[in-house]
N, CA, C and O atoms as a GROMACS GRO file, in nm:
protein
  588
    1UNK      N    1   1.648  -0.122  -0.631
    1UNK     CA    2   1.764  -0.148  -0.713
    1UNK      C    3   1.715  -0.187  -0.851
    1UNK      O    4   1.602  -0.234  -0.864
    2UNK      N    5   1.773  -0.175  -0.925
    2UNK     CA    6   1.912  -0.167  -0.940
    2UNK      C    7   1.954  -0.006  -0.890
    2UNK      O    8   1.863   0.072  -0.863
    3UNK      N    9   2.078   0.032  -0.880
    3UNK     CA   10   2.133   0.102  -0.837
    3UNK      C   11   2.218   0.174  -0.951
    3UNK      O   12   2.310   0.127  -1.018
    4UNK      N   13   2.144   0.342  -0.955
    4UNK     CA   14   2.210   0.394  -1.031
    4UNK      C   15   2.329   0.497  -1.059
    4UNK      O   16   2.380   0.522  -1.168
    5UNK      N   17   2.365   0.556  -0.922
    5UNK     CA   18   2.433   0.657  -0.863
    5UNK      C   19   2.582   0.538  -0.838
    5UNK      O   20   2.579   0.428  -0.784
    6UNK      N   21   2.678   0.595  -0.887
    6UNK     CA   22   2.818   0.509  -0.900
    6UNK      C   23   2.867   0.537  -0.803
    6UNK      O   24   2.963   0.464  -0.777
    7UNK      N   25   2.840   0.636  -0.708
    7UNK     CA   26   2.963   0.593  -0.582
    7UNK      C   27   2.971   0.508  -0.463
    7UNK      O   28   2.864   0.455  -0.434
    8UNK      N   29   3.033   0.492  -0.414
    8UNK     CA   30   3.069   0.338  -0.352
    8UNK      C   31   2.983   0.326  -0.271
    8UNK      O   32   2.973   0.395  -0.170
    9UNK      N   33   2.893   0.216  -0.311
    9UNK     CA   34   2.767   0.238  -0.192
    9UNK      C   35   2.747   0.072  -0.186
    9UNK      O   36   2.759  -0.008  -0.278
   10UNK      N   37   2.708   0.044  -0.024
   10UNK     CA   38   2.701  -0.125  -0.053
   10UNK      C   39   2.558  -0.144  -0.070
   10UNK      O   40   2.474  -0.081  -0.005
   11UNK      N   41   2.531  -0.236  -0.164
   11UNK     CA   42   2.364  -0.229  -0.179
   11UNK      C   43   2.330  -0.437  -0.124
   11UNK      O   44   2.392  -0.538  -0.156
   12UNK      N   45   2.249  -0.424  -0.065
   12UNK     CA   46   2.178  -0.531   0.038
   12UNK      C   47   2.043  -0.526  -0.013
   12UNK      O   48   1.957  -0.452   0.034
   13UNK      N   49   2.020  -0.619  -0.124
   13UNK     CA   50   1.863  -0.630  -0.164
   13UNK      C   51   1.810  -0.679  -0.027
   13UNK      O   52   1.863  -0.751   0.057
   14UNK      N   53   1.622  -0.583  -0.030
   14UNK     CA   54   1.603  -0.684   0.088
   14UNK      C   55   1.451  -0.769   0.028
   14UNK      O   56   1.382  -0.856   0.083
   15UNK      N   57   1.436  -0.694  -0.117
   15UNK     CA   58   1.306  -0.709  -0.176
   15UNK      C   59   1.351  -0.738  -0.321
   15UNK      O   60   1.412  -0.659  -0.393
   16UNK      N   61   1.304  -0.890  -0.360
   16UNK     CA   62   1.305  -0.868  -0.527
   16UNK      C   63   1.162  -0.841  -0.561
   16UNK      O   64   1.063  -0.872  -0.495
   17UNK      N   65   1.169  -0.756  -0.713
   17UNK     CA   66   1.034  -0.736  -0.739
   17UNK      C   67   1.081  -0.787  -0.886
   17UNK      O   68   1.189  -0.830  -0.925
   18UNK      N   69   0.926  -0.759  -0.970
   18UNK     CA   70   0.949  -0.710  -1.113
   18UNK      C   71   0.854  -0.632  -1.186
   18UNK      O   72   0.739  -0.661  -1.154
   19UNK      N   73   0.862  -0.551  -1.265
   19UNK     CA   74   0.746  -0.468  -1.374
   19UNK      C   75   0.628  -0.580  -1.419
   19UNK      O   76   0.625  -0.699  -1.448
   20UNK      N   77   0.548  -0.486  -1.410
   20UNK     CA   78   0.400  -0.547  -1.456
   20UNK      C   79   0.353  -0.415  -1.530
   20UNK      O   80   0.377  -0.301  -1.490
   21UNK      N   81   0.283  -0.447  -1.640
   21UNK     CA   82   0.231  -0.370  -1.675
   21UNK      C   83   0.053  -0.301  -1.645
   21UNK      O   84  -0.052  -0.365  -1.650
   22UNK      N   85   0.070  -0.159  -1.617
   22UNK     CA   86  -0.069  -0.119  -1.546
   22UNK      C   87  -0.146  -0.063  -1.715
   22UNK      O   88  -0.094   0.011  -1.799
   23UNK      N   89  -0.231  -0.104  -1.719
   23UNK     CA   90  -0.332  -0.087  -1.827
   23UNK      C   91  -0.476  -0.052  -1.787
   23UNK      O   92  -0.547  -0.127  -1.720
   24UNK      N   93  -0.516   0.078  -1.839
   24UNK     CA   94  -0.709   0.097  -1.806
   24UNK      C   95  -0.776  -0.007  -1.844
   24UNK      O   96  -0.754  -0.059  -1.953
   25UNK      N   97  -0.887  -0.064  -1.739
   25UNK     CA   98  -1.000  -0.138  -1.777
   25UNK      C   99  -1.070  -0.152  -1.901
   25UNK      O  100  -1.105  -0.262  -1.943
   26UNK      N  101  -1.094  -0.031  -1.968
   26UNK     CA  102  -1.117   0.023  -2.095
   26UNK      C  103  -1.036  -0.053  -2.223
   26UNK      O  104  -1.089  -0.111  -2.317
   27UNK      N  105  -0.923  -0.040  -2.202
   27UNK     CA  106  -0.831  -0.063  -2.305
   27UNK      C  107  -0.843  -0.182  -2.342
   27UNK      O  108  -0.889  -0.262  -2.261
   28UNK      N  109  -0.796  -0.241  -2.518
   28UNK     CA  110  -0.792  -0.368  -2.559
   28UNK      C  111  -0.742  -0.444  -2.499
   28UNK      O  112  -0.800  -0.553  -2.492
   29UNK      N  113  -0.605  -0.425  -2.424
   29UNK     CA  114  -0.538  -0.526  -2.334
   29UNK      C  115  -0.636  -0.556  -2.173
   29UNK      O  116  -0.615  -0.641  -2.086
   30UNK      N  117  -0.710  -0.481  -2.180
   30UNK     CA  118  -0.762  -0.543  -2.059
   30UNK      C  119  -0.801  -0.672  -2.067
   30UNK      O  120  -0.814  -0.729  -2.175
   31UNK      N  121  -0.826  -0.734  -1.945
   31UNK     CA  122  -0.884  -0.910  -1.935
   31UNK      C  123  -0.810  -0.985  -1.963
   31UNK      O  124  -0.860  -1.097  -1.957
   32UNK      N  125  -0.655  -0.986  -2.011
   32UNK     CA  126  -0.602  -1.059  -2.024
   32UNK      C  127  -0.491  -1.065  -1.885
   32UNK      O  128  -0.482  -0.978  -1.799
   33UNK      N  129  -0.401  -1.211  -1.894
   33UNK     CA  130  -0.344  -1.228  -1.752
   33UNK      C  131  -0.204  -1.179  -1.780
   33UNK      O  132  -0.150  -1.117  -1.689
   34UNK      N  133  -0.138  -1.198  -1.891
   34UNK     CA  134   0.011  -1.139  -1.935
   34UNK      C  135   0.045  -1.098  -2.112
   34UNK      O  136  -0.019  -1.109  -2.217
   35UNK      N  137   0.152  -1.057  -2.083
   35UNK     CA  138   0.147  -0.948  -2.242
   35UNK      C  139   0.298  -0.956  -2.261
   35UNK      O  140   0.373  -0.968  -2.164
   36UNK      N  141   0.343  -0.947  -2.392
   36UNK     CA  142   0.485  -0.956  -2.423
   36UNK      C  143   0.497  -0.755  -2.437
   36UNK      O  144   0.448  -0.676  -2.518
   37UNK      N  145   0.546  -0.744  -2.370
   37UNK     CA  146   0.604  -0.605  -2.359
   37UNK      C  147   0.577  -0.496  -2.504
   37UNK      O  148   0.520  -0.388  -2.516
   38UNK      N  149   0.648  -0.583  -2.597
   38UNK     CA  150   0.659  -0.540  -2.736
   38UNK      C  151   0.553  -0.511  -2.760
   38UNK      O  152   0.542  -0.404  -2.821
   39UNK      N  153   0.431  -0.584  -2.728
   39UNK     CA  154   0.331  -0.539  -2.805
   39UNK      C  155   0.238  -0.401  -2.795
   39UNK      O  156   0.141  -0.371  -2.864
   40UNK      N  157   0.298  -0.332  -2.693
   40UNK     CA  158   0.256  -0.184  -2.647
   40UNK      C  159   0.351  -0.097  -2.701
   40UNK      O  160   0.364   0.020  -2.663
   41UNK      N  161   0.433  -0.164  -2.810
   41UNK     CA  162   0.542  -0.036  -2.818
   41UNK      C  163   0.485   0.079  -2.910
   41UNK      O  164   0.549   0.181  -2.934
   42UNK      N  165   0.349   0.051  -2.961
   42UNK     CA  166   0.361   0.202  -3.026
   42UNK      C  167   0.209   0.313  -2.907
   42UNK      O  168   0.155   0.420  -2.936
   43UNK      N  169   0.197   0.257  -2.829
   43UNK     CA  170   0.102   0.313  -2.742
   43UNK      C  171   0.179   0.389  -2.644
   43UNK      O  172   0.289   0.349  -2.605
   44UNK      N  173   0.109   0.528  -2.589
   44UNK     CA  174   0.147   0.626  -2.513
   44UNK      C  175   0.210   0.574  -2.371
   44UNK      O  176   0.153   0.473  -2.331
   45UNK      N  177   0.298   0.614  -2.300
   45UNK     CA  178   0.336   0.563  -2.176
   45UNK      C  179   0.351   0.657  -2.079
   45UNK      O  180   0.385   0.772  -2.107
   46UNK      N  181   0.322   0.607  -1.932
   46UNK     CA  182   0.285   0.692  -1.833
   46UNK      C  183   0.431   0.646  -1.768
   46UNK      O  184   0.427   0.526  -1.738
   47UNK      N  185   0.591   0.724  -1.731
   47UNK     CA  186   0.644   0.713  -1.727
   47UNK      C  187   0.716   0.746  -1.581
   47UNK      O  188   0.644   0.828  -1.525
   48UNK      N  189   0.812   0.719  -1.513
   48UNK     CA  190   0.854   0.774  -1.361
   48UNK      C  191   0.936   0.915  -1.465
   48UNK      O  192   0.966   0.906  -1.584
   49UNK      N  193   0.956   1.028  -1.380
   49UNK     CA  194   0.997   1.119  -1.429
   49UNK      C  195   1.141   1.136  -1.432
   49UNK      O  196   1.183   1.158  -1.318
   50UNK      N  197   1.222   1.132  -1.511
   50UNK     CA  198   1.380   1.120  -1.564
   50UNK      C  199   1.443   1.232  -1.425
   50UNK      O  200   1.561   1.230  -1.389
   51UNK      N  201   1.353   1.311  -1.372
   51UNK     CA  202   1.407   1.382  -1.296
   51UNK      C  203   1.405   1.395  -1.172
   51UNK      O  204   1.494   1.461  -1.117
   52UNK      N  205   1.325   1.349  -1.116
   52UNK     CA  206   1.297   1.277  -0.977
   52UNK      C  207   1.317   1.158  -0.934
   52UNK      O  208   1.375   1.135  -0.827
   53UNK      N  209   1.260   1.047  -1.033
   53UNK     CA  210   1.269   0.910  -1.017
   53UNK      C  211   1.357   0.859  -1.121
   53UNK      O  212   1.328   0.768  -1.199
   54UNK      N  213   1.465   0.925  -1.117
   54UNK     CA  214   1.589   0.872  -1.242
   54UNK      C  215   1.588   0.728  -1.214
   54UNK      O  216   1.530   0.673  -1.307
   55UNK      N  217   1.620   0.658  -1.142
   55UNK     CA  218   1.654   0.529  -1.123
   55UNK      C  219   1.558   0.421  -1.186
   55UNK      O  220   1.599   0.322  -1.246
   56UNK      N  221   1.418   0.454  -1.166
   56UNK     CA  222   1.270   0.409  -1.222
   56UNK      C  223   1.286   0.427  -1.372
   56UNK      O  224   1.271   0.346  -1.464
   57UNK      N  225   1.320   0.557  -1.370
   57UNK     CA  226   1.285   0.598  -1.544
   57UNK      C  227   1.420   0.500  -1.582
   57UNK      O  228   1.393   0.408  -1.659
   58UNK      N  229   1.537   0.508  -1.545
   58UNK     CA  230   1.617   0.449  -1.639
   58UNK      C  231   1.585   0.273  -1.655
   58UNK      O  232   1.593   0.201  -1.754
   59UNK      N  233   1.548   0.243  -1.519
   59UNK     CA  234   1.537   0.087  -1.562
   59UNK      C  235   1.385   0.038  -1.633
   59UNK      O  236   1.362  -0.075  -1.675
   60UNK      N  237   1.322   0.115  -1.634
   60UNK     CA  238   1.221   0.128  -1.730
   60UNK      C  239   1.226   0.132  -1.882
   60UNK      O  240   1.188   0.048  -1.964
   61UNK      N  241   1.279   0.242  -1.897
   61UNK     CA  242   1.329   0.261  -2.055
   61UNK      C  243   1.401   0.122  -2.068
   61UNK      O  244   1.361   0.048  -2.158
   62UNK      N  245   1.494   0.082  -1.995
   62UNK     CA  246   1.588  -0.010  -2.032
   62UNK      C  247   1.533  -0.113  -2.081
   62UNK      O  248   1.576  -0.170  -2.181
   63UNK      N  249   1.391  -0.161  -1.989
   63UNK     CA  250   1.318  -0.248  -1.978
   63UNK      C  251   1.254  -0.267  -2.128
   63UNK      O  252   1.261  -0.372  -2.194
   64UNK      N  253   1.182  -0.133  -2.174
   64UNK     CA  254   1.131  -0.092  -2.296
   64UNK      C  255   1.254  -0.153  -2.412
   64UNK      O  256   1.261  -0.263  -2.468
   65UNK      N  257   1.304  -0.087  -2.417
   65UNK     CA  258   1.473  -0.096  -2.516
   65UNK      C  259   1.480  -0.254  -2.505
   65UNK      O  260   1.544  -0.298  -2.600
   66UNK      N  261   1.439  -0.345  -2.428
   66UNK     CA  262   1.484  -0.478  -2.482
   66UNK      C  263   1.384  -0.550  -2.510
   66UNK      O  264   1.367  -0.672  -2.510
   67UNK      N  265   1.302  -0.440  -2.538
   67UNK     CA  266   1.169  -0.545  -2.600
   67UNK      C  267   1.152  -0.460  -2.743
   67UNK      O  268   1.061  -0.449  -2.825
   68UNK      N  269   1.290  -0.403  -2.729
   68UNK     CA  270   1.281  -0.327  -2.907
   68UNK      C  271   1.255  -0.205  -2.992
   68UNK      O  272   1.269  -0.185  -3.112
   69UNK      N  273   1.201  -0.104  -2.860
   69UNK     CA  274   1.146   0.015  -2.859
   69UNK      C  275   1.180   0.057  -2.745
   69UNK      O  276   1.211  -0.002  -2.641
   70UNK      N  277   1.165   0.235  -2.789
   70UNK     CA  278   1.207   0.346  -2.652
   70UNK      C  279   1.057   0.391  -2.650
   70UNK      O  280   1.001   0.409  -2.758
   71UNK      N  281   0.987   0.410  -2.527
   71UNK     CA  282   0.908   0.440  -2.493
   71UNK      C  283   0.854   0.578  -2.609
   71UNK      O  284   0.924   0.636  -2.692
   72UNK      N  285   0.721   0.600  -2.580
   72UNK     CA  286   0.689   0.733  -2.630
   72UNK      C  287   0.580   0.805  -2.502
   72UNK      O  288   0.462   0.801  -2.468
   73UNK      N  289   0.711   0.872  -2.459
   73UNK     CA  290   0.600   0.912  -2.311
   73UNK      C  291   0.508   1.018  -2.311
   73UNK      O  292   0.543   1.120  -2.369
   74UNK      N  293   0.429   1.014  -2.273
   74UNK     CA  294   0.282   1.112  -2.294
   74UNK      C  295   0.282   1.173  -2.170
   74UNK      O  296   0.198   1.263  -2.168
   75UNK      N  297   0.344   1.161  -2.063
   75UNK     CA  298   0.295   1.201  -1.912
   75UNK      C  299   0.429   1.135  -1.857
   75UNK      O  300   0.480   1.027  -1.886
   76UNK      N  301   0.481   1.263  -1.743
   76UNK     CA  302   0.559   1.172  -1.632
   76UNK      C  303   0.504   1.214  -1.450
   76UNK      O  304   0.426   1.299  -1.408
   77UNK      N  305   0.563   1.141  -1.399
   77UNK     CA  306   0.512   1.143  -1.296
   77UNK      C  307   0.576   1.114  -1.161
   77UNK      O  308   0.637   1.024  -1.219
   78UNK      N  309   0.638   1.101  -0.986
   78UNK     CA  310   0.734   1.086  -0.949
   78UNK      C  311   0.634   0.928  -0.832
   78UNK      O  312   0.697   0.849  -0.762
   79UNK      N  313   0.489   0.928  -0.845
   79UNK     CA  314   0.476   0.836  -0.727
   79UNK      C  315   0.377   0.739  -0.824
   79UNK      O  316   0.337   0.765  -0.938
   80UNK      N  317   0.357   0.644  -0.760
   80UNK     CA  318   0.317   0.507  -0.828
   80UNK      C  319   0.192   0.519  -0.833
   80UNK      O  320   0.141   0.483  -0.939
   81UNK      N  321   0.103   0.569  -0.732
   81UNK     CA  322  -0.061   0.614  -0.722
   81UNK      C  323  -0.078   0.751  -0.872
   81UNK      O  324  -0.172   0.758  -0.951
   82UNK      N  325   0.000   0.806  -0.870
   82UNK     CA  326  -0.033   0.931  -1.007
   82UNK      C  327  -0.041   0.862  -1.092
   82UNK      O  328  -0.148   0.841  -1.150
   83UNK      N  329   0.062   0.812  -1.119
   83UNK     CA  330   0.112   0.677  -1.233
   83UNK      C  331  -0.033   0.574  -1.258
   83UNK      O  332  -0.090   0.552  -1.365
   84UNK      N  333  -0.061   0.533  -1.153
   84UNK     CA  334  -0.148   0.436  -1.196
   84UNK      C  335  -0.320   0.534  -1.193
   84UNK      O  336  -0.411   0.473  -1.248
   85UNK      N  337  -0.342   0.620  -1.155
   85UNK     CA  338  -0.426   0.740  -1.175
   85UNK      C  339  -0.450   0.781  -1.355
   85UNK      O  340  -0.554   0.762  -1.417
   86UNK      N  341  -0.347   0.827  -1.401
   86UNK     CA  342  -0.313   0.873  -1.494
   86UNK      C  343  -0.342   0.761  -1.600
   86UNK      O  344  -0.390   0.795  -1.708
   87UNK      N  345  -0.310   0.610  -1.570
   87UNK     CA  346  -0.350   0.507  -1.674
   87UNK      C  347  -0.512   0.451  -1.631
   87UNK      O  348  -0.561   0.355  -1.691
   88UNK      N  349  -0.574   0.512  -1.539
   88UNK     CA  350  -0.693   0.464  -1.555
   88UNK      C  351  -0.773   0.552  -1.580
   88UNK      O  352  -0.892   0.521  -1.568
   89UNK      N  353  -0.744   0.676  -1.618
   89UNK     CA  354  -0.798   0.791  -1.686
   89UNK      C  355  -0.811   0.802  -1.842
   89UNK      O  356  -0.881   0.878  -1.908
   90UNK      N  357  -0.682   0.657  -1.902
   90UNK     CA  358  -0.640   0.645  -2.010
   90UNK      C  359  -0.585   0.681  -2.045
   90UNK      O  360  -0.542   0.588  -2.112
   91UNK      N  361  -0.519   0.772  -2.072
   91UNK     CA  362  -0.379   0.854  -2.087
   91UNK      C  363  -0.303   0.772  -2.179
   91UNK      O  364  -0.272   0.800  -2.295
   92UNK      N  365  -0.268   0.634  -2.093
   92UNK     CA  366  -0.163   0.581  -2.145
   92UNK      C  367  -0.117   0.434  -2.039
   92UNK      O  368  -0.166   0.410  -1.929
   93UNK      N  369  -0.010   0.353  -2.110
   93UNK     CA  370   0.010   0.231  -2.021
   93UNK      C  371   0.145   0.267  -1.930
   93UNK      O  372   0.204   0.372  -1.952
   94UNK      N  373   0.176   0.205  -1.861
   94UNK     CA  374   0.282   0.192  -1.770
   94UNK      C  375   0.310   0.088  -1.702
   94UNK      O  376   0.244  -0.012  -1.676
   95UNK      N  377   0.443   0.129  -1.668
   95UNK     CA  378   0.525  -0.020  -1.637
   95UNK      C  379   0.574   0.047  -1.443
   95UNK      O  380   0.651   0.133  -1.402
   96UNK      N  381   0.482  -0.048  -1.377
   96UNK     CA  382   0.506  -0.007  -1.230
   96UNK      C  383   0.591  -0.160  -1.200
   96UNK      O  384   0.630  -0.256  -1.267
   97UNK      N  385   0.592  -0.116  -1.047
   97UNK     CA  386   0.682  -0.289  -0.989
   97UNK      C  387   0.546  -0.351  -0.914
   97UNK      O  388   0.468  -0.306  -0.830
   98UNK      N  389   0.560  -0.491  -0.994
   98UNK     CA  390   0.456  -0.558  -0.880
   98UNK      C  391   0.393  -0.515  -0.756
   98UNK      O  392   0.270  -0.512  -0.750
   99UNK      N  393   0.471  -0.480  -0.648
   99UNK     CA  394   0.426  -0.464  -0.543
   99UNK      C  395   0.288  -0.346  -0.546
   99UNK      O  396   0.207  -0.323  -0.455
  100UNK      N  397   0.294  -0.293  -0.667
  100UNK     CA  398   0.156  -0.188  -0.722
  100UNK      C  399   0.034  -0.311  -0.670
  100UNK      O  400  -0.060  -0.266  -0.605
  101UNK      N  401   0.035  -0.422  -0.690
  101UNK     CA  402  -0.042  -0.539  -0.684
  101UNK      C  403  -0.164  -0.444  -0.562
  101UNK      O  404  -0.283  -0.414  -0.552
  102UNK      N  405  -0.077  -0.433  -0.513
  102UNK     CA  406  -0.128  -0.372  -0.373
  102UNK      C  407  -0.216  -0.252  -0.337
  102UNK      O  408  -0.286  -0.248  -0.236
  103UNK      N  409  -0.208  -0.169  -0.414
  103UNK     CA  410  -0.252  -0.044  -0.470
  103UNK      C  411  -0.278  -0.023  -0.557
  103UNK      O  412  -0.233   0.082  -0.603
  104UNK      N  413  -0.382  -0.115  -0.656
  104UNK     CA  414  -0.450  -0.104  -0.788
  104UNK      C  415  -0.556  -0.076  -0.789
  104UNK      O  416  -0.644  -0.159  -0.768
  105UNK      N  417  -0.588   0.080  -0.820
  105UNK     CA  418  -0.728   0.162  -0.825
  105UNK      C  419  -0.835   0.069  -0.915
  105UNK      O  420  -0.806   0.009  -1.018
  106UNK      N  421  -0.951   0.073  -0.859
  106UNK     CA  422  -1.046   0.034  -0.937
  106UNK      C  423  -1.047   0.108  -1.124
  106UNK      O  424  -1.041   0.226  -1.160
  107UNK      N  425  -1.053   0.012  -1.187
  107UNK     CA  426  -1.060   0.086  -1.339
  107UNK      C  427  -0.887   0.060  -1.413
  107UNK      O  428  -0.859   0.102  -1.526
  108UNK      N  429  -0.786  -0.016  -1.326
  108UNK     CA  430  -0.686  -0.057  -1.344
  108UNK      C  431  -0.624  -0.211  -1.384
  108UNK      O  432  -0.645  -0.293  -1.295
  109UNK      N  433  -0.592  -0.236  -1.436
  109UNK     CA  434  -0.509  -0.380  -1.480
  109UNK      C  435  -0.410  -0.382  -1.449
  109UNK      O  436  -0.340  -0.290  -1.494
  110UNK      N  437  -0.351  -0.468  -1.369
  110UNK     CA  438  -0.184  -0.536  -1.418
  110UNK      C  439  -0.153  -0.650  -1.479
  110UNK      O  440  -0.190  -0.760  -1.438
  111UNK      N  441  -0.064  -0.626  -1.611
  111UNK     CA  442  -0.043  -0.782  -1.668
  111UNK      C  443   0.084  -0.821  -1.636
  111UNK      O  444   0.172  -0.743  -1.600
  112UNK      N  445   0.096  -0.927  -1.648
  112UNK     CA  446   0.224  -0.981  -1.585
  112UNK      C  447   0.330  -0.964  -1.753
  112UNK      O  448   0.266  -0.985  -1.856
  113UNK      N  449   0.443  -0.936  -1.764
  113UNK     CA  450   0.500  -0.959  -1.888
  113UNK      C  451   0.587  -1.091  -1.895
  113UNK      O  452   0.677  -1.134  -1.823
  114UNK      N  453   0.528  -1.136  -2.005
  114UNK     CA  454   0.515  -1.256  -2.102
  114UNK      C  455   0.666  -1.284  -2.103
  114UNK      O  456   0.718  -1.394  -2.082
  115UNK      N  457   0.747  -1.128  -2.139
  115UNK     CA  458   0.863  -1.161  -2.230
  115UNK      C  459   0.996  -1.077  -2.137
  115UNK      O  460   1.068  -0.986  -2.178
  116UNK      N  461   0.995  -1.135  -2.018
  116UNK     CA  462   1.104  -1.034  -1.937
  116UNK      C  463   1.228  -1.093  -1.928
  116UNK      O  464   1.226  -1.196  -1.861
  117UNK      N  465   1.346  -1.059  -1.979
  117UNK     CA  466   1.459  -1.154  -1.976
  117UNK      C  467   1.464  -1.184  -1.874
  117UNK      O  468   1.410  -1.126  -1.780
  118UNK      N  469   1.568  -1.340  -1.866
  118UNK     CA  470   1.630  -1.365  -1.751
  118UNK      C  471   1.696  -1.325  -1.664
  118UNK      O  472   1.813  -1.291  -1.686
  119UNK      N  473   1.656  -1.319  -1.573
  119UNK     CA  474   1.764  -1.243  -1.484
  119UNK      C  475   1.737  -1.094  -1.449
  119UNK      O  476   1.812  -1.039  -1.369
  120UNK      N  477   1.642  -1.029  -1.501
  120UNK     CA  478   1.568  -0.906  -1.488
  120UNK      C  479   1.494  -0.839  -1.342
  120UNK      O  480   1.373  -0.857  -1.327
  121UNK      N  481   1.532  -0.802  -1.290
  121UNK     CA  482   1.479  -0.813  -1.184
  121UNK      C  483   1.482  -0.646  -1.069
  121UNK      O  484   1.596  -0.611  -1.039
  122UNK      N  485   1.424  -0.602  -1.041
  122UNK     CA  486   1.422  -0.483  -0.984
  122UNK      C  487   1.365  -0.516  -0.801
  122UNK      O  488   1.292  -0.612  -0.774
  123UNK      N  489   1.408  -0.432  -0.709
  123UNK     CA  490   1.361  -0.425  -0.597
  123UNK      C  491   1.389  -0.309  -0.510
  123UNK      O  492   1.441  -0.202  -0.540
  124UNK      N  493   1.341  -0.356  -0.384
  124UNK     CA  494   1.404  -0.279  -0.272
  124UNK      C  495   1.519  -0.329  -0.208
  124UNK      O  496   1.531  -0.447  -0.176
  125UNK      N  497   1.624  -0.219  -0.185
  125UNK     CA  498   1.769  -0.262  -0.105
  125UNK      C  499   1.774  -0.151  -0.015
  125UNK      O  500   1.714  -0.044  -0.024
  126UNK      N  501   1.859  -0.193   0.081
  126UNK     CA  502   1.894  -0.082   0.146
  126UNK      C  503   2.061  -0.031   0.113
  126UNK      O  504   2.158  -0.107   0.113
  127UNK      N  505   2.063   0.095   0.090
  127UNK     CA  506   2.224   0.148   0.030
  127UNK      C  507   2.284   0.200   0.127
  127UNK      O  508   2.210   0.241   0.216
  128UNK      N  509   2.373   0.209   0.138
  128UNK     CA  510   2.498   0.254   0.298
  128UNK      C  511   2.603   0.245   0.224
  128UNK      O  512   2.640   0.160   0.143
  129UNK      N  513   2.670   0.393   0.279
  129UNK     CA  514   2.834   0.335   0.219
  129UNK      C  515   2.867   0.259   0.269
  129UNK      O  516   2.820   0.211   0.372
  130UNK      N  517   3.005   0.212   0.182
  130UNK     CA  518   3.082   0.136   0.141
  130UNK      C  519   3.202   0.184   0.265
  130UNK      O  520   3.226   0.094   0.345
  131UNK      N  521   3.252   0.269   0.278
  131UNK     CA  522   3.319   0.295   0.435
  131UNK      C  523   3.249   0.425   0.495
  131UNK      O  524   3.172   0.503   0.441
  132UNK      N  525   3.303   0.422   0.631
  132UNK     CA  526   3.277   0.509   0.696
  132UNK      C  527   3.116   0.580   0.721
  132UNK      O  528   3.080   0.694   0.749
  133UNK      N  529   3.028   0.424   0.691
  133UNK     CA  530   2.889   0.441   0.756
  133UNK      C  531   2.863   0.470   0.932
  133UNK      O  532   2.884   0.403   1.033
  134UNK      N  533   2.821   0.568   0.913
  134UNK     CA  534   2.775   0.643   1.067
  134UNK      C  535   2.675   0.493   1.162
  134UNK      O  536   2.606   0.399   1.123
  135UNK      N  537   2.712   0.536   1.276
  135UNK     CA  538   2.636   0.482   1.395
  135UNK      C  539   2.507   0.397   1.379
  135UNK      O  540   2.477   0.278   1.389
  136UNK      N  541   2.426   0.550   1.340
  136UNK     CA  542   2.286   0.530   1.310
  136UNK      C  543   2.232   0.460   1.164
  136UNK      O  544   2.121   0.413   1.140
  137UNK      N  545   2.359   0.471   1.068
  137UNK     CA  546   2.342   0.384   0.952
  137UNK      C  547   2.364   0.228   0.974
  137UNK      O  548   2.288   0.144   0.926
  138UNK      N  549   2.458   0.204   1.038
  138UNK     CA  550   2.482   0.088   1.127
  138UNK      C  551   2.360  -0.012   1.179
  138UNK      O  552   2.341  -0.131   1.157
  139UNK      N  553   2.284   0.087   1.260
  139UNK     CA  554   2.209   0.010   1.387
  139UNK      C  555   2.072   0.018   1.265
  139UNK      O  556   2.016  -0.090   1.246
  140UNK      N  557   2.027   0.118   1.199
  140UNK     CA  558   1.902   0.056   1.104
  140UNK      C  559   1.934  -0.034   1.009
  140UNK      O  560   1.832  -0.078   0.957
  141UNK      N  561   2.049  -0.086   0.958
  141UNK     CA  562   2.098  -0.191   0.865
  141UNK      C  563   2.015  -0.300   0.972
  141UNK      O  564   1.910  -0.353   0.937
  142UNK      N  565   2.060  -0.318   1.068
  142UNK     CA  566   2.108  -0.408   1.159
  142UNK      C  567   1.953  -0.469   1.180
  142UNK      O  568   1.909  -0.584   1.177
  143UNK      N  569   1.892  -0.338   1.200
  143UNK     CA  570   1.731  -0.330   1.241
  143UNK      C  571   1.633  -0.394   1.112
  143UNK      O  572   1.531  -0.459   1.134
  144UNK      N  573   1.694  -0.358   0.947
  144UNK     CA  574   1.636  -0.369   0.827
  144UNK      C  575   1.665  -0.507   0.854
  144UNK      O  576   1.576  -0.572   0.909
  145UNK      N  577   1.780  -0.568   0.822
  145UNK     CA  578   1.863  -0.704   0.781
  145UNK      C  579   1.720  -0.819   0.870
  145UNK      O  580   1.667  -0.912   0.808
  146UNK      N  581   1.683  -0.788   1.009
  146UNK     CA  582   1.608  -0.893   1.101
  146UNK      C  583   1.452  -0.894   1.065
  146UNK      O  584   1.381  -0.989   1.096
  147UNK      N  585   1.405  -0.784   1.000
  147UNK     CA  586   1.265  -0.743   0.954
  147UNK      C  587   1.245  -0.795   0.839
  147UNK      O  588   1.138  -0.775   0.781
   0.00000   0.00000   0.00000
């Protein structure tokens, strides 16, 4: 989530996350522990692709846009391993969700950002309509909600 598709869907965070920024080892920003967003705004960005991962790309940009700047994307991409591939090749920086923590290729950084508004916050939910959710949508809610 956030959730970008408007029709009536009930959304049940079951994960908060937030953006960190992935930076090459190489790069000036490396070694440091956090970064105000802004200060990458005129450097290349490794981006989720507007067309696969609409939801990523939009709260991304958004993310970008309130630190004052629209991205300038050099590369897009639809999975978080390309993404973070692609910035340790140098290419360019990118903005993944924490949970990357987990899957950070050697030759990779994540900085934490300095300057993320309040209340900012991205995750995993599970979405089900809003009526007339089937059986089997039912019983994995049921199954998600206890896990």
């Amino acid at each position: 989530y956030p959730l970008v598709d408007p029709r009536p869907f009930r959304l049940t965070p079951l994960e908060a996350d937030e953006f960190v920024l992935a930076v090459s080892a190489r790069s000036p920003f490396a070694g440091r522990k956090s970064i105000p967003l802004s200060e990458v705004a005129g450097e290349p960005f490794i981006m989720y692709g507007a067309q696969r991962v609409p939801g990523l790309f939009a709260i991304a940009t958004l993310r970008c846009q309130q630190s004052g700047f629209t991205p300038r994307i050099a590369q897009e991409a639809a999975q978080v391993q390309t993404i973070l591939s692609l910035v340790q090749s140098g290419l360019g920086v990118a903005l993944v969700a924490g949970v990357a923590r987990k899957y950070v290729p050697a030759g990779v950084q994540l900085l934490a950002l300095s300057d993320t508004p309040a209340g900012f916050e991205l995750g995993l939910a599970l979405v089900t309509p809003e009526e007339n959710a089937s059986r089997v949508a039912q019983t994995f809610e049921q199954h998600a909600l206890r896990g």
